[in-house]
DRENDOKOL-771005 format. One record per residue (C-alpha): x, y, z; residue number from 0. Coordinates in pm, whole numbers, plus 32768, in hexadecimal, padded with zeros to 4 digits. Example, Ala and Ser with C-alpha at 12.3 -4.5 7.8 and 13.67 -1.06 7.14 Angstrom:
residues 2
ATOM    c1    c2    c3  pagu
ATOM  84CE  7E3E  830C     0
ATOM  8557  7F96  82CA     1
This chain:
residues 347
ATOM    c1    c2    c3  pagu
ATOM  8000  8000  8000     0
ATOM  809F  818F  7F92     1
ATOM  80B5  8296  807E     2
ATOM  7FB4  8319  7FCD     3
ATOM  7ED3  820B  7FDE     4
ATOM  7EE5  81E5  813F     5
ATOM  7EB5  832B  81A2     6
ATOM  7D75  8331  80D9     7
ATOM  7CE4  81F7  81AE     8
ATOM  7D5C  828E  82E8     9
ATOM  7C9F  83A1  8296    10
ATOM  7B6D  82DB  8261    11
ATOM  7BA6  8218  8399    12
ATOM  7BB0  833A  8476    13
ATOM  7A8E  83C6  83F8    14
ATOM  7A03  828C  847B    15
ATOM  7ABE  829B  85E3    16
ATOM  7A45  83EF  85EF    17
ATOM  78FB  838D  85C3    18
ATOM  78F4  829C  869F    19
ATOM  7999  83AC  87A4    20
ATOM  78B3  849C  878C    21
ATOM  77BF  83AC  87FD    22
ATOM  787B  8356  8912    23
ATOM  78B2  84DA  899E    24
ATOM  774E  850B  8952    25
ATOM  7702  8406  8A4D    26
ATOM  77EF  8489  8B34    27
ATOM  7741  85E5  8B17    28
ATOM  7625  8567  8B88    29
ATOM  76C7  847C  8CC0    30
ATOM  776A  85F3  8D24    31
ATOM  75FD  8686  8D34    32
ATOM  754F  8551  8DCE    33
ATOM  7663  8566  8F0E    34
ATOM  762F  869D  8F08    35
ATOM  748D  8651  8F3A    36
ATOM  7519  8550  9052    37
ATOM  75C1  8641  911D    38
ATOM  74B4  8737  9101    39
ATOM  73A8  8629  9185    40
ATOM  7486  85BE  926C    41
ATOM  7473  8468  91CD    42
ATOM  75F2  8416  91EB    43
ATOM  75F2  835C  9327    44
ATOM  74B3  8287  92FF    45
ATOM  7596  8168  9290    46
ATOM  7651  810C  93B7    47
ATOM  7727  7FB7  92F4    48
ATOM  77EF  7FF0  91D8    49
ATOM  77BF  7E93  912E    50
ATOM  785C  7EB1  8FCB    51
ATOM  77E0  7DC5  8F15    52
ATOM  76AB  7D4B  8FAF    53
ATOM  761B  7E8F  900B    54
ATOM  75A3  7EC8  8EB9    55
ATOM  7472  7DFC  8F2F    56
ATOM  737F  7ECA  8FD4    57
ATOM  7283  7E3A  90E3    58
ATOM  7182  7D7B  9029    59
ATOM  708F  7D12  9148    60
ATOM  700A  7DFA  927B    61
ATOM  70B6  7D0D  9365    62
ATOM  7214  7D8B  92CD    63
ATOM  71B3  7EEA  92C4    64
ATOM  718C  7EA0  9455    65
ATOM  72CE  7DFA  9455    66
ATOM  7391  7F22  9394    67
ATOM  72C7  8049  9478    68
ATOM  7341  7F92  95A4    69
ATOM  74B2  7F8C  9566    70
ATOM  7454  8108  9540    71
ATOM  73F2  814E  9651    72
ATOM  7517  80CA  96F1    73
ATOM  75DB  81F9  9666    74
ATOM  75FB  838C  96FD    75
ATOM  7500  83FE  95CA    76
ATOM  739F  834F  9625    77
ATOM  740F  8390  97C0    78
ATOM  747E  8502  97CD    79
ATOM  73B1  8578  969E    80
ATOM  72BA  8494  95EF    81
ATOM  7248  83DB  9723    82
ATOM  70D6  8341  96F0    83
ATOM  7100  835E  957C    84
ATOM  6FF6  827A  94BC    85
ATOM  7057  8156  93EF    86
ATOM  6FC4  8222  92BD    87
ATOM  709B  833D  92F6    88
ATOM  71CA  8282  932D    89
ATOM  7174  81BE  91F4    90
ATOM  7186  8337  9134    91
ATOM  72E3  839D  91D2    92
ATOM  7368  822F  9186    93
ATOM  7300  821D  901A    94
ATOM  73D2  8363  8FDB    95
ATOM  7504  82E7  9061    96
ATOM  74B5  818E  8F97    97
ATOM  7485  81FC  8E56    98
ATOM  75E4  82EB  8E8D    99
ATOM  768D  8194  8EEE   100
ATOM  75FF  80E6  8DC7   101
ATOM  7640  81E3  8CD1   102
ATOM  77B7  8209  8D39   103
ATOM  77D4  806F  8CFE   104
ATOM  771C  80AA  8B9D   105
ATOM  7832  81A0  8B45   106
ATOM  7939  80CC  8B73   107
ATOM  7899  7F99  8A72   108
ATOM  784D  80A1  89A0   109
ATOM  79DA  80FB  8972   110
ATOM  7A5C  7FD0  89DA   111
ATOM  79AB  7EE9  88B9   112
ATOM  79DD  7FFC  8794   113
ATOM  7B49  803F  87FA   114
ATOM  7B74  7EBF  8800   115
ATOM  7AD2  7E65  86D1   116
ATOM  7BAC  7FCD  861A   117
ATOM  7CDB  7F08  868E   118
ATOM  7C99  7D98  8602   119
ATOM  7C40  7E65  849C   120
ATOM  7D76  7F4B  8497   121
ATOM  7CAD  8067  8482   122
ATOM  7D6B  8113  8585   123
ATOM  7EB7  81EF  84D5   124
ATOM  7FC1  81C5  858B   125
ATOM  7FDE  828D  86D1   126
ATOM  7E7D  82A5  8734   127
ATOM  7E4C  8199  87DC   128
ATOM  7F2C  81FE  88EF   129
ATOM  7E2B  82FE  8945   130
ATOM  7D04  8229  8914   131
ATOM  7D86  816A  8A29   132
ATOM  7DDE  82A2  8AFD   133
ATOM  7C7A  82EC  8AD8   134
ATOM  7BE1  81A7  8B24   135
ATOM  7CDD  8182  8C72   136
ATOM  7C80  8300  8CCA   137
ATOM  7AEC  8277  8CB8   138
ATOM  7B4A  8135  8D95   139
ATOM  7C09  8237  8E8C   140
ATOM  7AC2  82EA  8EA5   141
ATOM  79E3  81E6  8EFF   142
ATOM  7AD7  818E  9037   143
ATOM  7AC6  832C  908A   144
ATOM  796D  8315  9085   145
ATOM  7957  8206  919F   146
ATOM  7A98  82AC  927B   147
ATOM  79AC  83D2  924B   148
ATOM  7863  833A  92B7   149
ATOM  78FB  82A8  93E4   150
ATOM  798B  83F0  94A3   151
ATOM  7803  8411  94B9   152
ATOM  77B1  82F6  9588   153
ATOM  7885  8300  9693   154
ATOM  7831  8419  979C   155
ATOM  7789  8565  96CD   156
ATOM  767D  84F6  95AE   157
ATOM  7738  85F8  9493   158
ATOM  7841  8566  93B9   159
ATOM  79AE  862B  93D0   160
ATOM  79A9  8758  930F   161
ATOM  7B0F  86F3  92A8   162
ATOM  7AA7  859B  923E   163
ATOM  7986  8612  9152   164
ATOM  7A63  8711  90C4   165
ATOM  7B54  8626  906C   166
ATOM  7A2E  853F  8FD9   167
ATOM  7991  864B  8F0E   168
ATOM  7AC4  869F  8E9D   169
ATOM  7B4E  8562  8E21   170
ATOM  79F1  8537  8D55   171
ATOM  7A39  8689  8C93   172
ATOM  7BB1  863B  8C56   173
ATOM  7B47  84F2  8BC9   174
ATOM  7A47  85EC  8B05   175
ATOM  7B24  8701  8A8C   176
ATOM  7C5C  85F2  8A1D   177
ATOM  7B4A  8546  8947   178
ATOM  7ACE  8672  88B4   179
ATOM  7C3C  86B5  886D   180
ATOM  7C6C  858C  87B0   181
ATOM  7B19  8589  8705   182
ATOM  7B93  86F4  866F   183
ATOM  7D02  8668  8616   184
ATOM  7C4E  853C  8555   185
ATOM  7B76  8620  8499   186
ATOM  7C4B  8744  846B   187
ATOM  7DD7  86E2  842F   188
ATOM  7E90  8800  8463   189
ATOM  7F5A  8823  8335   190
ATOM  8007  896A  8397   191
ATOM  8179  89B5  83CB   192
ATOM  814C  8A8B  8506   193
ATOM  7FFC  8AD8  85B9   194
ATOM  7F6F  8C1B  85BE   195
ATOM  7FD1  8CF8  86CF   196
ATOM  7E8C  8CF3  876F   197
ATOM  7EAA  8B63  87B4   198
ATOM  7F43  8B97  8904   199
ATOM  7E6C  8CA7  8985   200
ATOM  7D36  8B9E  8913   201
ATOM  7DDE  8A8F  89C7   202
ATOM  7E05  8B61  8AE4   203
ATOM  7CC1  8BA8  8B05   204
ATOM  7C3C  8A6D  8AE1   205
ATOM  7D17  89F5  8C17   206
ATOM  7C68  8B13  8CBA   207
ATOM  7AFD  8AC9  8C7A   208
ATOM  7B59  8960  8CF6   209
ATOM  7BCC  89EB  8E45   210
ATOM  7A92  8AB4  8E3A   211
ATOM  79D1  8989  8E54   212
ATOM  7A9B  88E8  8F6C   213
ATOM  7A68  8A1F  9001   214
ATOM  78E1  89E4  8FB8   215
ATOM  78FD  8890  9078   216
ATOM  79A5  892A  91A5   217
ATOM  7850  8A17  91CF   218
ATOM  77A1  88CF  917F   219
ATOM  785B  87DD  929C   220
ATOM  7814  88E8  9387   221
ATOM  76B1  8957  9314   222
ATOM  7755  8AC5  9344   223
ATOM  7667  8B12  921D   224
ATOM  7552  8B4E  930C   225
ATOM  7624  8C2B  93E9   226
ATOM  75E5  8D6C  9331   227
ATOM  7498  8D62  923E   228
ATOM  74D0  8EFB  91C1   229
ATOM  7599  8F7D  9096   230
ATOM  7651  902B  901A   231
ATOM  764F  907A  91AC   232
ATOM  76CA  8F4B  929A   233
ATOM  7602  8FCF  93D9   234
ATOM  7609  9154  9427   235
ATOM  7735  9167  9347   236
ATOM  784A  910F  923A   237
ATOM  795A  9064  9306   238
ATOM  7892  8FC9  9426   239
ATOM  7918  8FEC  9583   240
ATOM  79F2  8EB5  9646   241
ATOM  7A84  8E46  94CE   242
ATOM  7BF3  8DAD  9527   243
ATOM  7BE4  8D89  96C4   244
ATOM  7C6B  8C68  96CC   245
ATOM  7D98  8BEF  9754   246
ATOM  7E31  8BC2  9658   247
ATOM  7D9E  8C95  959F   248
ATOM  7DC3  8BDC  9436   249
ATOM  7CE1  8ABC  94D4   250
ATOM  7BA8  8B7C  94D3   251
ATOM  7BBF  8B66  9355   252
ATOM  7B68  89E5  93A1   253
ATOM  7A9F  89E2  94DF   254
ATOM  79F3  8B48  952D   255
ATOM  7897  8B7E  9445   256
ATOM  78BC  8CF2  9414   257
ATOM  7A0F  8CDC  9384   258
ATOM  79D5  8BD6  92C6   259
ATOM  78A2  8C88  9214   260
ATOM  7948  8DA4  9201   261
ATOM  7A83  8D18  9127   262
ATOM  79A9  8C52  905B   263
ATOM  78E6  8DA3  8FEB   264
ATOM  7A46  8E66  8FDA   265
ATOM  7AD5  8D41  8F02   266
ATOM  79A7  8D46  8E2C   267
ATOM  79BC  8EDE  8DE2   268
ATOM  7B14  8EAC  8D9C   269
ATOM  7AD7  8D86  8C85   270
ATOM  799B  8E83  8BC5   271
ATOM  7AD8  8F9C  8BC5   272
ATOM  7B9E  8E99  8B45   273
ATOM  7AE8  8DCA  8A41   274
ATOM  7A65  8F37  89B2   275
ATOM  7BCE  8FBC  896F   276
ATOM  7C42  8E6F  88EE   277
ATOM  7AF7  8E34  87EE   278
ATOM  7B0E  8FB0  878E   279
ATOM  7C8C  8F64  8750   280
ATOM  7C1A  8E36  8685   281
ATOM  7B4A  8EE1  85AC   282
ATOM  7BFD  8FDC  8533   283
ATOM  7D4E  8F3D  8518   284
ATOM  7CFF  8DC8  8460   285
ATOM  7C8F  8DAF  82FF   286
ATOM  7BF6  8C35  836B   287
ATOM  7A9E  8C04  8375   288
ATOM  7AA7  8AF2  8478   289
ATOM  7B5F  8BCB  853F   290
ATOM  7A84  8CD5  8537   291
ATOM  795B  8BF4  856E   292
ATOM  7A06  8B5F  86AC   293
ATOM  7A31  8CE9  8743   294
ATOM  78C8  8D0F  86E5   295
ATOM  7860  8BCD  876B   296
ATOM  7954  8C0F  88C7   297
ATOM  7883  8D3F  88EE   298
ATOM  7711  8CC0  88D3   299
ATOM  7781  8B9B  89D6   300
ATOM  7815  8CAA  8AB0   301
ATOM  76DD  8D60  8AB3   302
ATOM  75F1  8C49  8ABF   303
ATOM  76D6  8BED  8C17   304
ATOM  76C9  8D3A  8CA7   305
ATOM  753D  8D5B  8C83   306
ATOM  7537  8BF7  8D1F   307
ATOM  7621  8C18  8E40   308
ATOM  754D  8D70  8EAF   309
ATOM  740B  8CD4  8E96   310
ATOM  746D  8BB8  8F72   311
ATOM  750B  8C72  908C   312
ATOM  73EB  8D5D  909A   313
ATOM  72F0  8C4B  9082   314
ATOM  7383  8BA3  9191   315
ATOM  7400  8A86  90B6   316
ATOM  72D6  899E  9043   317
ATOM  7338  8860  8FA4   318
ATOM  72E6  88A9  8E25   319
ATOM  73E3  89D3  8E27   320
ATOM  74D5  8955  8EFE   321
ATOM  74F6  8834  8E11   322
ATOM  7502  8916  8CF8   323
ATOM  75DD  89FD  8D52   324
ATOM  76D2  88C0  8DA2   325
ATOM  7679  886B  8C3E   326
ATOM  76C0  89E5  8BC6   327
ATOM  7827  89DD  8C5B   328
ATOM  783B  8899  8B8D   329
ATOM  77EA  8913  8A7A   330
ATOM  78B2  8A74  8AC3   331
ATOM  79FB  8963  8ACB   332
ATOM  7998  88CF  89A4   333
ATOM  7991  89FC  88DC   334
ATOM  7AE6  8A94  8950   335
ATOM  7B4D  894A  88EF   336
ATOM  7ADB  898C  87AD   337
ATOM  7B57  8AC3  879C   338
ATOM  7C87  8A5A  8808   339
ATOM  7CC4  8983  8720   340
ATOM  7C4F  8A48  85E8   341
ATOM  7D8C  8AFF  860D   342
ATOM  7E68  89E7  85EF   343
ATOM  7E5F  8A23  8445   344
ATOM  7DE7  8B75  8455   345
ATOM  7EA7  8C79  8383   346
């Protein structure tokens, strides 16, 4: 087979893996919102066993749906905060939590079996399947995070570690963003010398938006998204008062509510300042019209995630826009992603 030849069925093939990919991140997307949904019905802890393989069985008769609420109620949840909780409503709270376990397990066949059956028909070009790999260990190393984090909940206080959810959500959107990656670099081969000068600053702010989000599931871990419920106000005023007493201070970034709020709505005027001088910069300084597109595209999602994040703080977060505003910062990453990578072949 010529050079030629084989870069033409490579082509072809990854067309195909990409395919295949974006179905893959698609389902991913929506695992990111549905935890998202569990943590906001405060579903997370309603499984008490971890159970790999069999627990993709559900109770099937009312005597195991007694069986399961019982080991329940052996944990700090039912006793401190759901005590005399009905079978029915423990039934709600458990399905959530199931059908987040379940869908994680899904993912994994779903790349596992495709990357498998890619390999056997030498589909993948050489050097990708390296990263496939990466990506399916990453998704194994998340389903052990997500137990380690379930667990720091059923010991003495019924809330999972802020630290520990953090670390899950953000495993879940690295997994995310290094698929989207990959999806682009299959479907757009950068055939450029040098990138454009822009590239960095993209990448850049992708990396930020990412830490945006772990800064979203800091507020989430320690629900300090119901501490102040006004904007563009938090209280009486701007800077709310006690923000930093702690000794030392740098740990109230992780443990006190009012700092924590506060830094996640400074770090989030600081990205619109941002993402407006770098689209702005796009469009007037690339000719490409993918490039331009992803500025465009970067600004709609940062607006879209703006409008969102206000209307769930002052709405006291209710579980449809809590969920999509997790989606919005999702989809925010995705497009400086895009974006991103636009510039890789941009003149």
């Amino acid at each position: 087979m010529t050079s030629l030849t084989a870069n033409t069925t490579y082509a072809s093939y990854d067309r195909q893996i990409a395919s295949w990919l974006i179905v893959c991140a698609g389902v991913i997307f929506g695992m990111i919102i549905l935890g998202g949904v569990t943590r906001l019905t405060n579903s997370g802890l309603s499984m008490v066993e971890w159970r790999p393989l069999m627990g993709i069985i559900p109770p099937m008769s009312e005597a195991a749906w007694l069986e399961v609420f019982e080991k329940y109620k052996q944990y700090p949840e039912y006793q401190q905060i759901n005590r005399g909780m009905s079978l029915d409503g423990f039934k709600y709270i458990f399905m959530y939590e199931y059908l987040h376990r379940v869908l994680g397990r899904l993912i994994g066949v779903l790349f596992f079996v495709p990357m498998v059956y890619f390999s056997l028909k030498q589909r993948v070009k050489p050097g990708l399947m390296p990263k496939l790999w990466g990506l399916f260990i990453l998704g194994g190393c998340q389903g052990l995070l997500g137990w380690y984090m379930v667990k720091s909940g059923l010991v003495d206080r019924p809330d999972v570690s802020q630290y520990r959810l953090t670390a899950h959500l953000g495993l879940a959107v690295l997994i995310y963003a290094l698929m989207v990656w990959l999806i682009l670099d299959l479907l757009y081969p950068s055939k450029a010398e040098k990138v454009h000068g822009l590239y960095r600053y993209g990448v850049v702010l992708a990396a930020l938006v990412y830490l945006m989000i772990l800064s979203g599931g800091l507020v989430a871990g320690t629900n300090a998204g119901f501490a102040y419920n006004t904007w563009p106000l938090m209280g009486d005023s701007f800077v709310p008062a006690g923000l930093y007493n702690f000794e030392p201070a740098w740990y109230a970034a992780f443990e006190d509510i009012a700092t924590i709020q506060f830094n996640h709505r400074m770090f989030a005027y600081a990205l619109v300042l941002l993402i407006g001088v770098f689209s702005l910069q796009v469009l007037l300084r690339t000719d490409s019209g993918r490039a331009k597109l992803g500025a465009a595209l970067f600004l709609a999602a940062l607006v879209l995630q703006v409008m969102l994040g206000i209307s769930t703080l002052v709405m006291q977060v209710p579980v449809s826009l809590g969920a999509a505003h997790q989606g919005g910062a999702v989809v925010l990453l995705t497009a400086a992603i895009f974006a991103a990578h636009s510039l890789k072949s941009a003149r």
